[in-house]
C-alpha positions as CSV (number, residue, x, y, z in Angstrom):
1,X,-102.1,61.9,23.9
2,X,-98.8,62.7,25.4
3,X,-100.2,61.1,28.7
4,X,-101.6,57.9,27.1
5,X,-98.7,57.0,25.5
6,X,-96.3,57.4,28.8
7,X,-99.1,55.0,30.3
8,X,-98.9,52.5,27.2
9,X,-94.9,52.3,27.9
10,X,-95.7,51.5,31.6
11,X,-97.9,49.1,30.6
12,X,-95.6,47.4,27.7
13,X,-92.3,47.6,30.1
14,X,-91.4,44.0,31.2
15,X,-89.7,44.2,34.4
16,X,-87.5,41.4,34.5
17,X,-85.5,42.7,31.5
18,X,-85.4,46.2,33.8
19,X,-84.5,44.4,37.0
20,X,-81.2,42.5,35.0
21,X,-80.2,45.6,33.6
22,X,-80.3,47.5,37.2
23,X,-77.5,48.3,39.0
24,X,-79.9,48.8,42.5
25,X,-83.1,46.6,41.2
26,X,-84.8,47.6,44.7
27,X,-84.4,51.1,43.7
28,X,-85.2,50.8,40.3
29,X,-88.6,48.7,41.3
30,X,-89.9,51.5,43.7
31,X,-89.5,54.0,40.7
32,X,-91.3,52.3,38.3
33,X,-93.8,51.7,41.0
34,X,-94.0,55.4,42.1
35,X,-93.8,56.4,38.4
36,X,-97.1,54.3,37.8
37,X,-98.6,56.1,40.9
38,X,-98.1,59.5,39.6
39,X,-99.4,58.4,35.8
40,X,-102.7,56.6,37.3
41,X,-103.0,59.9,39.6
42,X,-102.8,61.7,36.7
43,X,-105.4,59.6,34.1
44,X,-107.7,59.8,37.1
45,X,-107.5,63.9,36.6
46,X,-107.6,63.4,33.0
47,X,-110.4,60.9,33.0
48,X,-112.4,63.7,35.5
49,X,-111.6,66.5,33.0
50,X,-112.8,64.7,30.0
51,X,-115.9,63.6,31.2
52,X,-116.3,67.1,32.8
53,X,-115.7,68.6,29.3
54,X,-118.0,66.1,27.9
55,X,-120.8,67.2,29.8
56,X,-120.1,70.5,29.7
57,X,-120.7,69.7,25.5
58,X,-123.7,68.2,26.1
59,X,-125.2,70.6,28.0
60,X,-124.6,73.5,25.2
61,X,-125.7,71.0,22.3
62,X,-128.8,70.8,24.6
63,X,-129.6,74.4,25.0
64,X,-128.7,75.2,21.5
65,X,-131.2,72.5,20.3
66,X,-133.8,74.0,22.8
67,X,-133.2,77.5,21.1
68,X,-133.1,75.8,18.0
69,X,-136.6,74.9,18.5
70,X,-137.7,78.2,20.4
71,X,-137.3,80.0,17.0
72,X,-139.1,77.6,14.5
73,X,-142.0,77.9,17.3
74,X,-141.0,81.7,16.8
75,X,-141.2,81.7,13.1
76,X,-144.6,79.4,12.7
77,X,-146.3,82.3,15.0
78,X,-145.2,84.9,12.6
79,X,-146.5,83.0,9.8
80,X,-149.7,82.8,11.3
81,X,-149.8,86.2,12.1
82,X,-148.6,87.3,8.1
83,X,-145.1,88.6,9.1
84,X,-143.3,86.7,7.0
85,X,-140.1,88.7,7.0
86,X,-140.1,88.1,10.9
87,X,-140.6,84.2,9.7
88,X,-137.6,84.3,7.7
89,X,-135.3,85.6,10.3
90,X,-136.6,83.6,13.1
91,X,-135.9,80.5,10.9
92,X,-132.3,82.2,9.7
93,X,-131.8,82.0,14.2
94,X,-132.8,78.5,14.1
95,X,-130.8,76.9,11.4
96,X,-127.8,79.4,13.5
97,X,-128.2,77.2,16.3
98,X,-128.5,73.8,14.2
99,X,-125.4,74.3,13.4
100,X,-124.1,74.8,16.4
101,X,-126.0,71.8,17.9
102,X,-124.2,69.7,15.0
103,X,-121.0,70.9,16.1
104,X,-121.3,70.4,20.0
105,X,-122.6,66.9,18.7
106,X,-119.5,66.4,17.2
107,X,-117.0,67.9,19.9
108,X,-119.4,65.6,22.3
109,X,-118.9,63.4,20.9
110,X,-115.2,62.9,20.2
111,X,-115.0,64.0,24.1
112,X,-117.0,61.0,25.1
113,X,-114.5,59.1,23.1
114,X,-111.5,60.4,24.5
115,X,-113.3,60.1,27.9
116,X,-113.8,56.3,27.4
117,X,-110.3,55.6,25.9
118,X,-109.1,57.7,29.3
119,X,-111.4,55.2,31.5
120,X,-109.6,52.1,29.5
121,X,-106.1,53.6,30.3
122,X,-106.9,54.0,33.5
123,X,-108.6,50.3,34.2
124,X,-105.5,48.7,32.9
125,X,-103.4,51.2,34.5
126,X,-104.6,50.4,38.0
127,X,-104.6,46.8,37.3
128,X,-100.8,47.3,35.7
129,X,-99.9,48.9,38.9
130,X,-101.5,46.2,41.1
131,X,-99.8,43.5,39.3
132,X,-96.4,45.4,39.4
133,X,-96.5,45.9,42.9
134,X,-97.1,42.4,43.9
135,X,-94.1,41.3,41.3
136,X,-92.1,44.0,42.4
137,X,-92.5,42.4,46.1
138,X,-91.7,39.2,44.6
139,X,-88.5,40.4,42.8
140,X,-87.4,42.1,45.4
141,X,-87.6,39.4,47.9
142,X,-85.7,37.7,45.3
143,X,-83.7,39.9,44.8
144,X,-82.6,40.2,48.8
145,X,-82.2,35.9,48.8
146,X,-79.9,35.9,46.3
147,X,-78.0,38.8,47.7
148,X,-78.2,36.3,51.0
149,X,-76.9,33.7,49.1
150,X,-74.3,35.2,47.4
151,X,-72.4,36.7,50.4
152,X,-72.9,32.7,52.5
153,X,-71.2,31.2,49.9
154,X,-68.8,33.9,49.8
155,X,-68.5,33.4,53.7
156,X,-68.5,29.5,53.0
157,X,-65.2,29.6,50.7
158,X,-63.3,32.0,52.5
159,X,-63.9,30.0,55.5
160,X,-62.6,27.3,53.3
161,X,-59.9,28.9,52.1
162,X,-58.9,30.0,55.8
163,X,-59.1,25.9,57.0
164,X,-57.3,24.6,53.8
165,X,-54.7,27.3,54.6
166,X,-54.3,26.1,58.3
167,X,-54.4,23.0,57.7
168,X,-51.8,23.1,55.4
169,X,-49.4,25.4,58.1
170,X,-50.3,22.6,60.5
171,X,-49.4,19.4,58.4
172,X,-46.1,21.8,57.4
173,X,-45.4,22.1,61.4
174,X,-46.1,18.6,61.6
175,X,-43.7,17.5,58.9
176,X,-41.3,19.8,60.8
177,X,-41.1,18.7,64.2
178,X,-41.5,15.1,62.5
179,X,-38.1,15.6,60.8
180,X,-36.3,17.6,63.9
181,X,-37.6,14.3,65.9
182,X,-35.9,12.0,63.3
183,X,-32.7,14.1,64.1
184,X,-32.9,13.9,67.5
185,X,-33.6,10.6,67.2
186,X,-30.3,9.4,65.3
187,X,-28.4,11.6,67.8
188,X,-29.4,10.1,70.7
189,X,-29.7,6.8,70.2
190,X,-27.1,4.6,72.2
191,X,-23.8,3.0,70.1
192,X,-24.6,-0.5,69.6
193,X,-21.9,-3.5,70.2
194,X,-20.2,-3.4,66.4
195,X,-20.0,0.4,67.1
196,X,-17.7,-0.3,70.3
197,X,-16.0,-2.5,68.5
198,X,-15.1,-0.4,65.6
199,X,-14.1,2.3,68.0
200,X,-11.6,-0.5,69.0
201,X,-9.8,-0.9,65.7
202,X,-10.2,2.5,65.1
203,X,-7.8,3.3,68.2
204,X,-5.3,-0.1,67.0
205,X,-5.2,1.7,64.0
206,X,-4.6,4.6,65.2
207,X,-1.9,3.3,68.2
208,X,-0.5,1.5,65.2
209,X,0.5,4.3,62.9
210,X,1.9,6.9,65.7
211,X,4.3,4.0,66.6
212,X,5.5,4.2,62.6
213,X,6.0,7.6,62.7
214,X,8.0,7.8,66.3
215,X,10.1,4.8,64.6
216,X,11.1,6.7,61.6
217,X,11.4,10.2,63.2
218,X,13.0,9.8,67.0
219,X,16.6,8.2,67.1
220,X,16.6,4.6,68.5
């Protein structure tokens, strides 16, 4: 019983409720898988046993009913012959071994019964493990794609990251040089005509107020 009811949780597990709650689904998929090997190899030993056993039954029901018979034969020749004590006992063997035959009957046939239930497990066992391996190839696969996936998006957006980050220490450079340009720009750029002749009456000014100071200070 112990054995049918590990097969009826193989049978009842659902493997995509297994497979989100795995840390390594790969790993958990070939257990379940080698798990159901090692129950079907063991129904199949069961099933051989029981029916085995059930044979083994029938065979002892059989003889016991042959003996059963044996002595009533037994007992109707003693009649005949007047021993009626010997008639008695022979029939005392006979209904011995009737009830024996009713009880390898019975154990019979509850083994026959335990025998076919085996055979069910065992059908829907093999077909369970068929099923599982084909899904388990299927999730796996899966599994292995979205892994795929997963690390070329990851590859995409750091790549992204990488070219939005150089890009933006180019345009900075840019901007840079741009402005250092600008500078250089202003520096060199030739005076123009109204700054020549602002230079001029700058130096008048200039001529102007030293000839103040040298008529206040110096002695005439």
């Amino acid at each position: 019983m112990a054995l049918l009811e590990r097969v009826s949780t193989l049978l009842r597990a659902n493997l995509n409720d297994l497979v989100e709650k795995a840390e390594d689904p790969e790993r958990l998929l070939k257990q379940i898988v080698l798990d159901m090997e090692n129950q079907l190899l063991q129904v199949k030993t069961q099933v051989a046993i029981a029916i085995a056993d059930q044979h083994l039954l029938e065979k002892k029901r059989a003889e016991h009913l042959e003996q059963a018979a044996e002595w009533r034969r037994k007992a109707e020749l003693a009649v005949q012959k007047g021993h009626d004590d010997l008639a008695r006992a022979a029939l005392e063997r006979a209904l011995s071994h009737d009830q024996l035959v009713a009880g390898f009957s019975e154990q019979a046939e509850d083994q026959k019964s335990e025998a076919d239930n085996l055979r069910q497990a065992l059908h829907k066992l093999d077909q369970k493990l068929n099923e599982t391996r084909a899904r388990c190839e299927m999730l796996v696969a899966e599994h292995r794609r979205a892994r795929v996936v997963g690390r070329a998006t990851q590859v995409r957006q750091a790549v992204g990251t990488d070219q939005e980050q150089a890009i933006g220490r180019l345009k900075s450079r840019v901007r840079i040089k741009s402005a250092e340009n600008a500078a250089a720009t202003e520096v060199m750029v030739p005076e123009s005509l109204e700054d020549r002749f602002q230079a001029l009456e700058s130096e008048d000014k200039v001529e102007l107020l030293l000839s103040e100071i040298k008529t206040r200070l110096l002695p005439k």
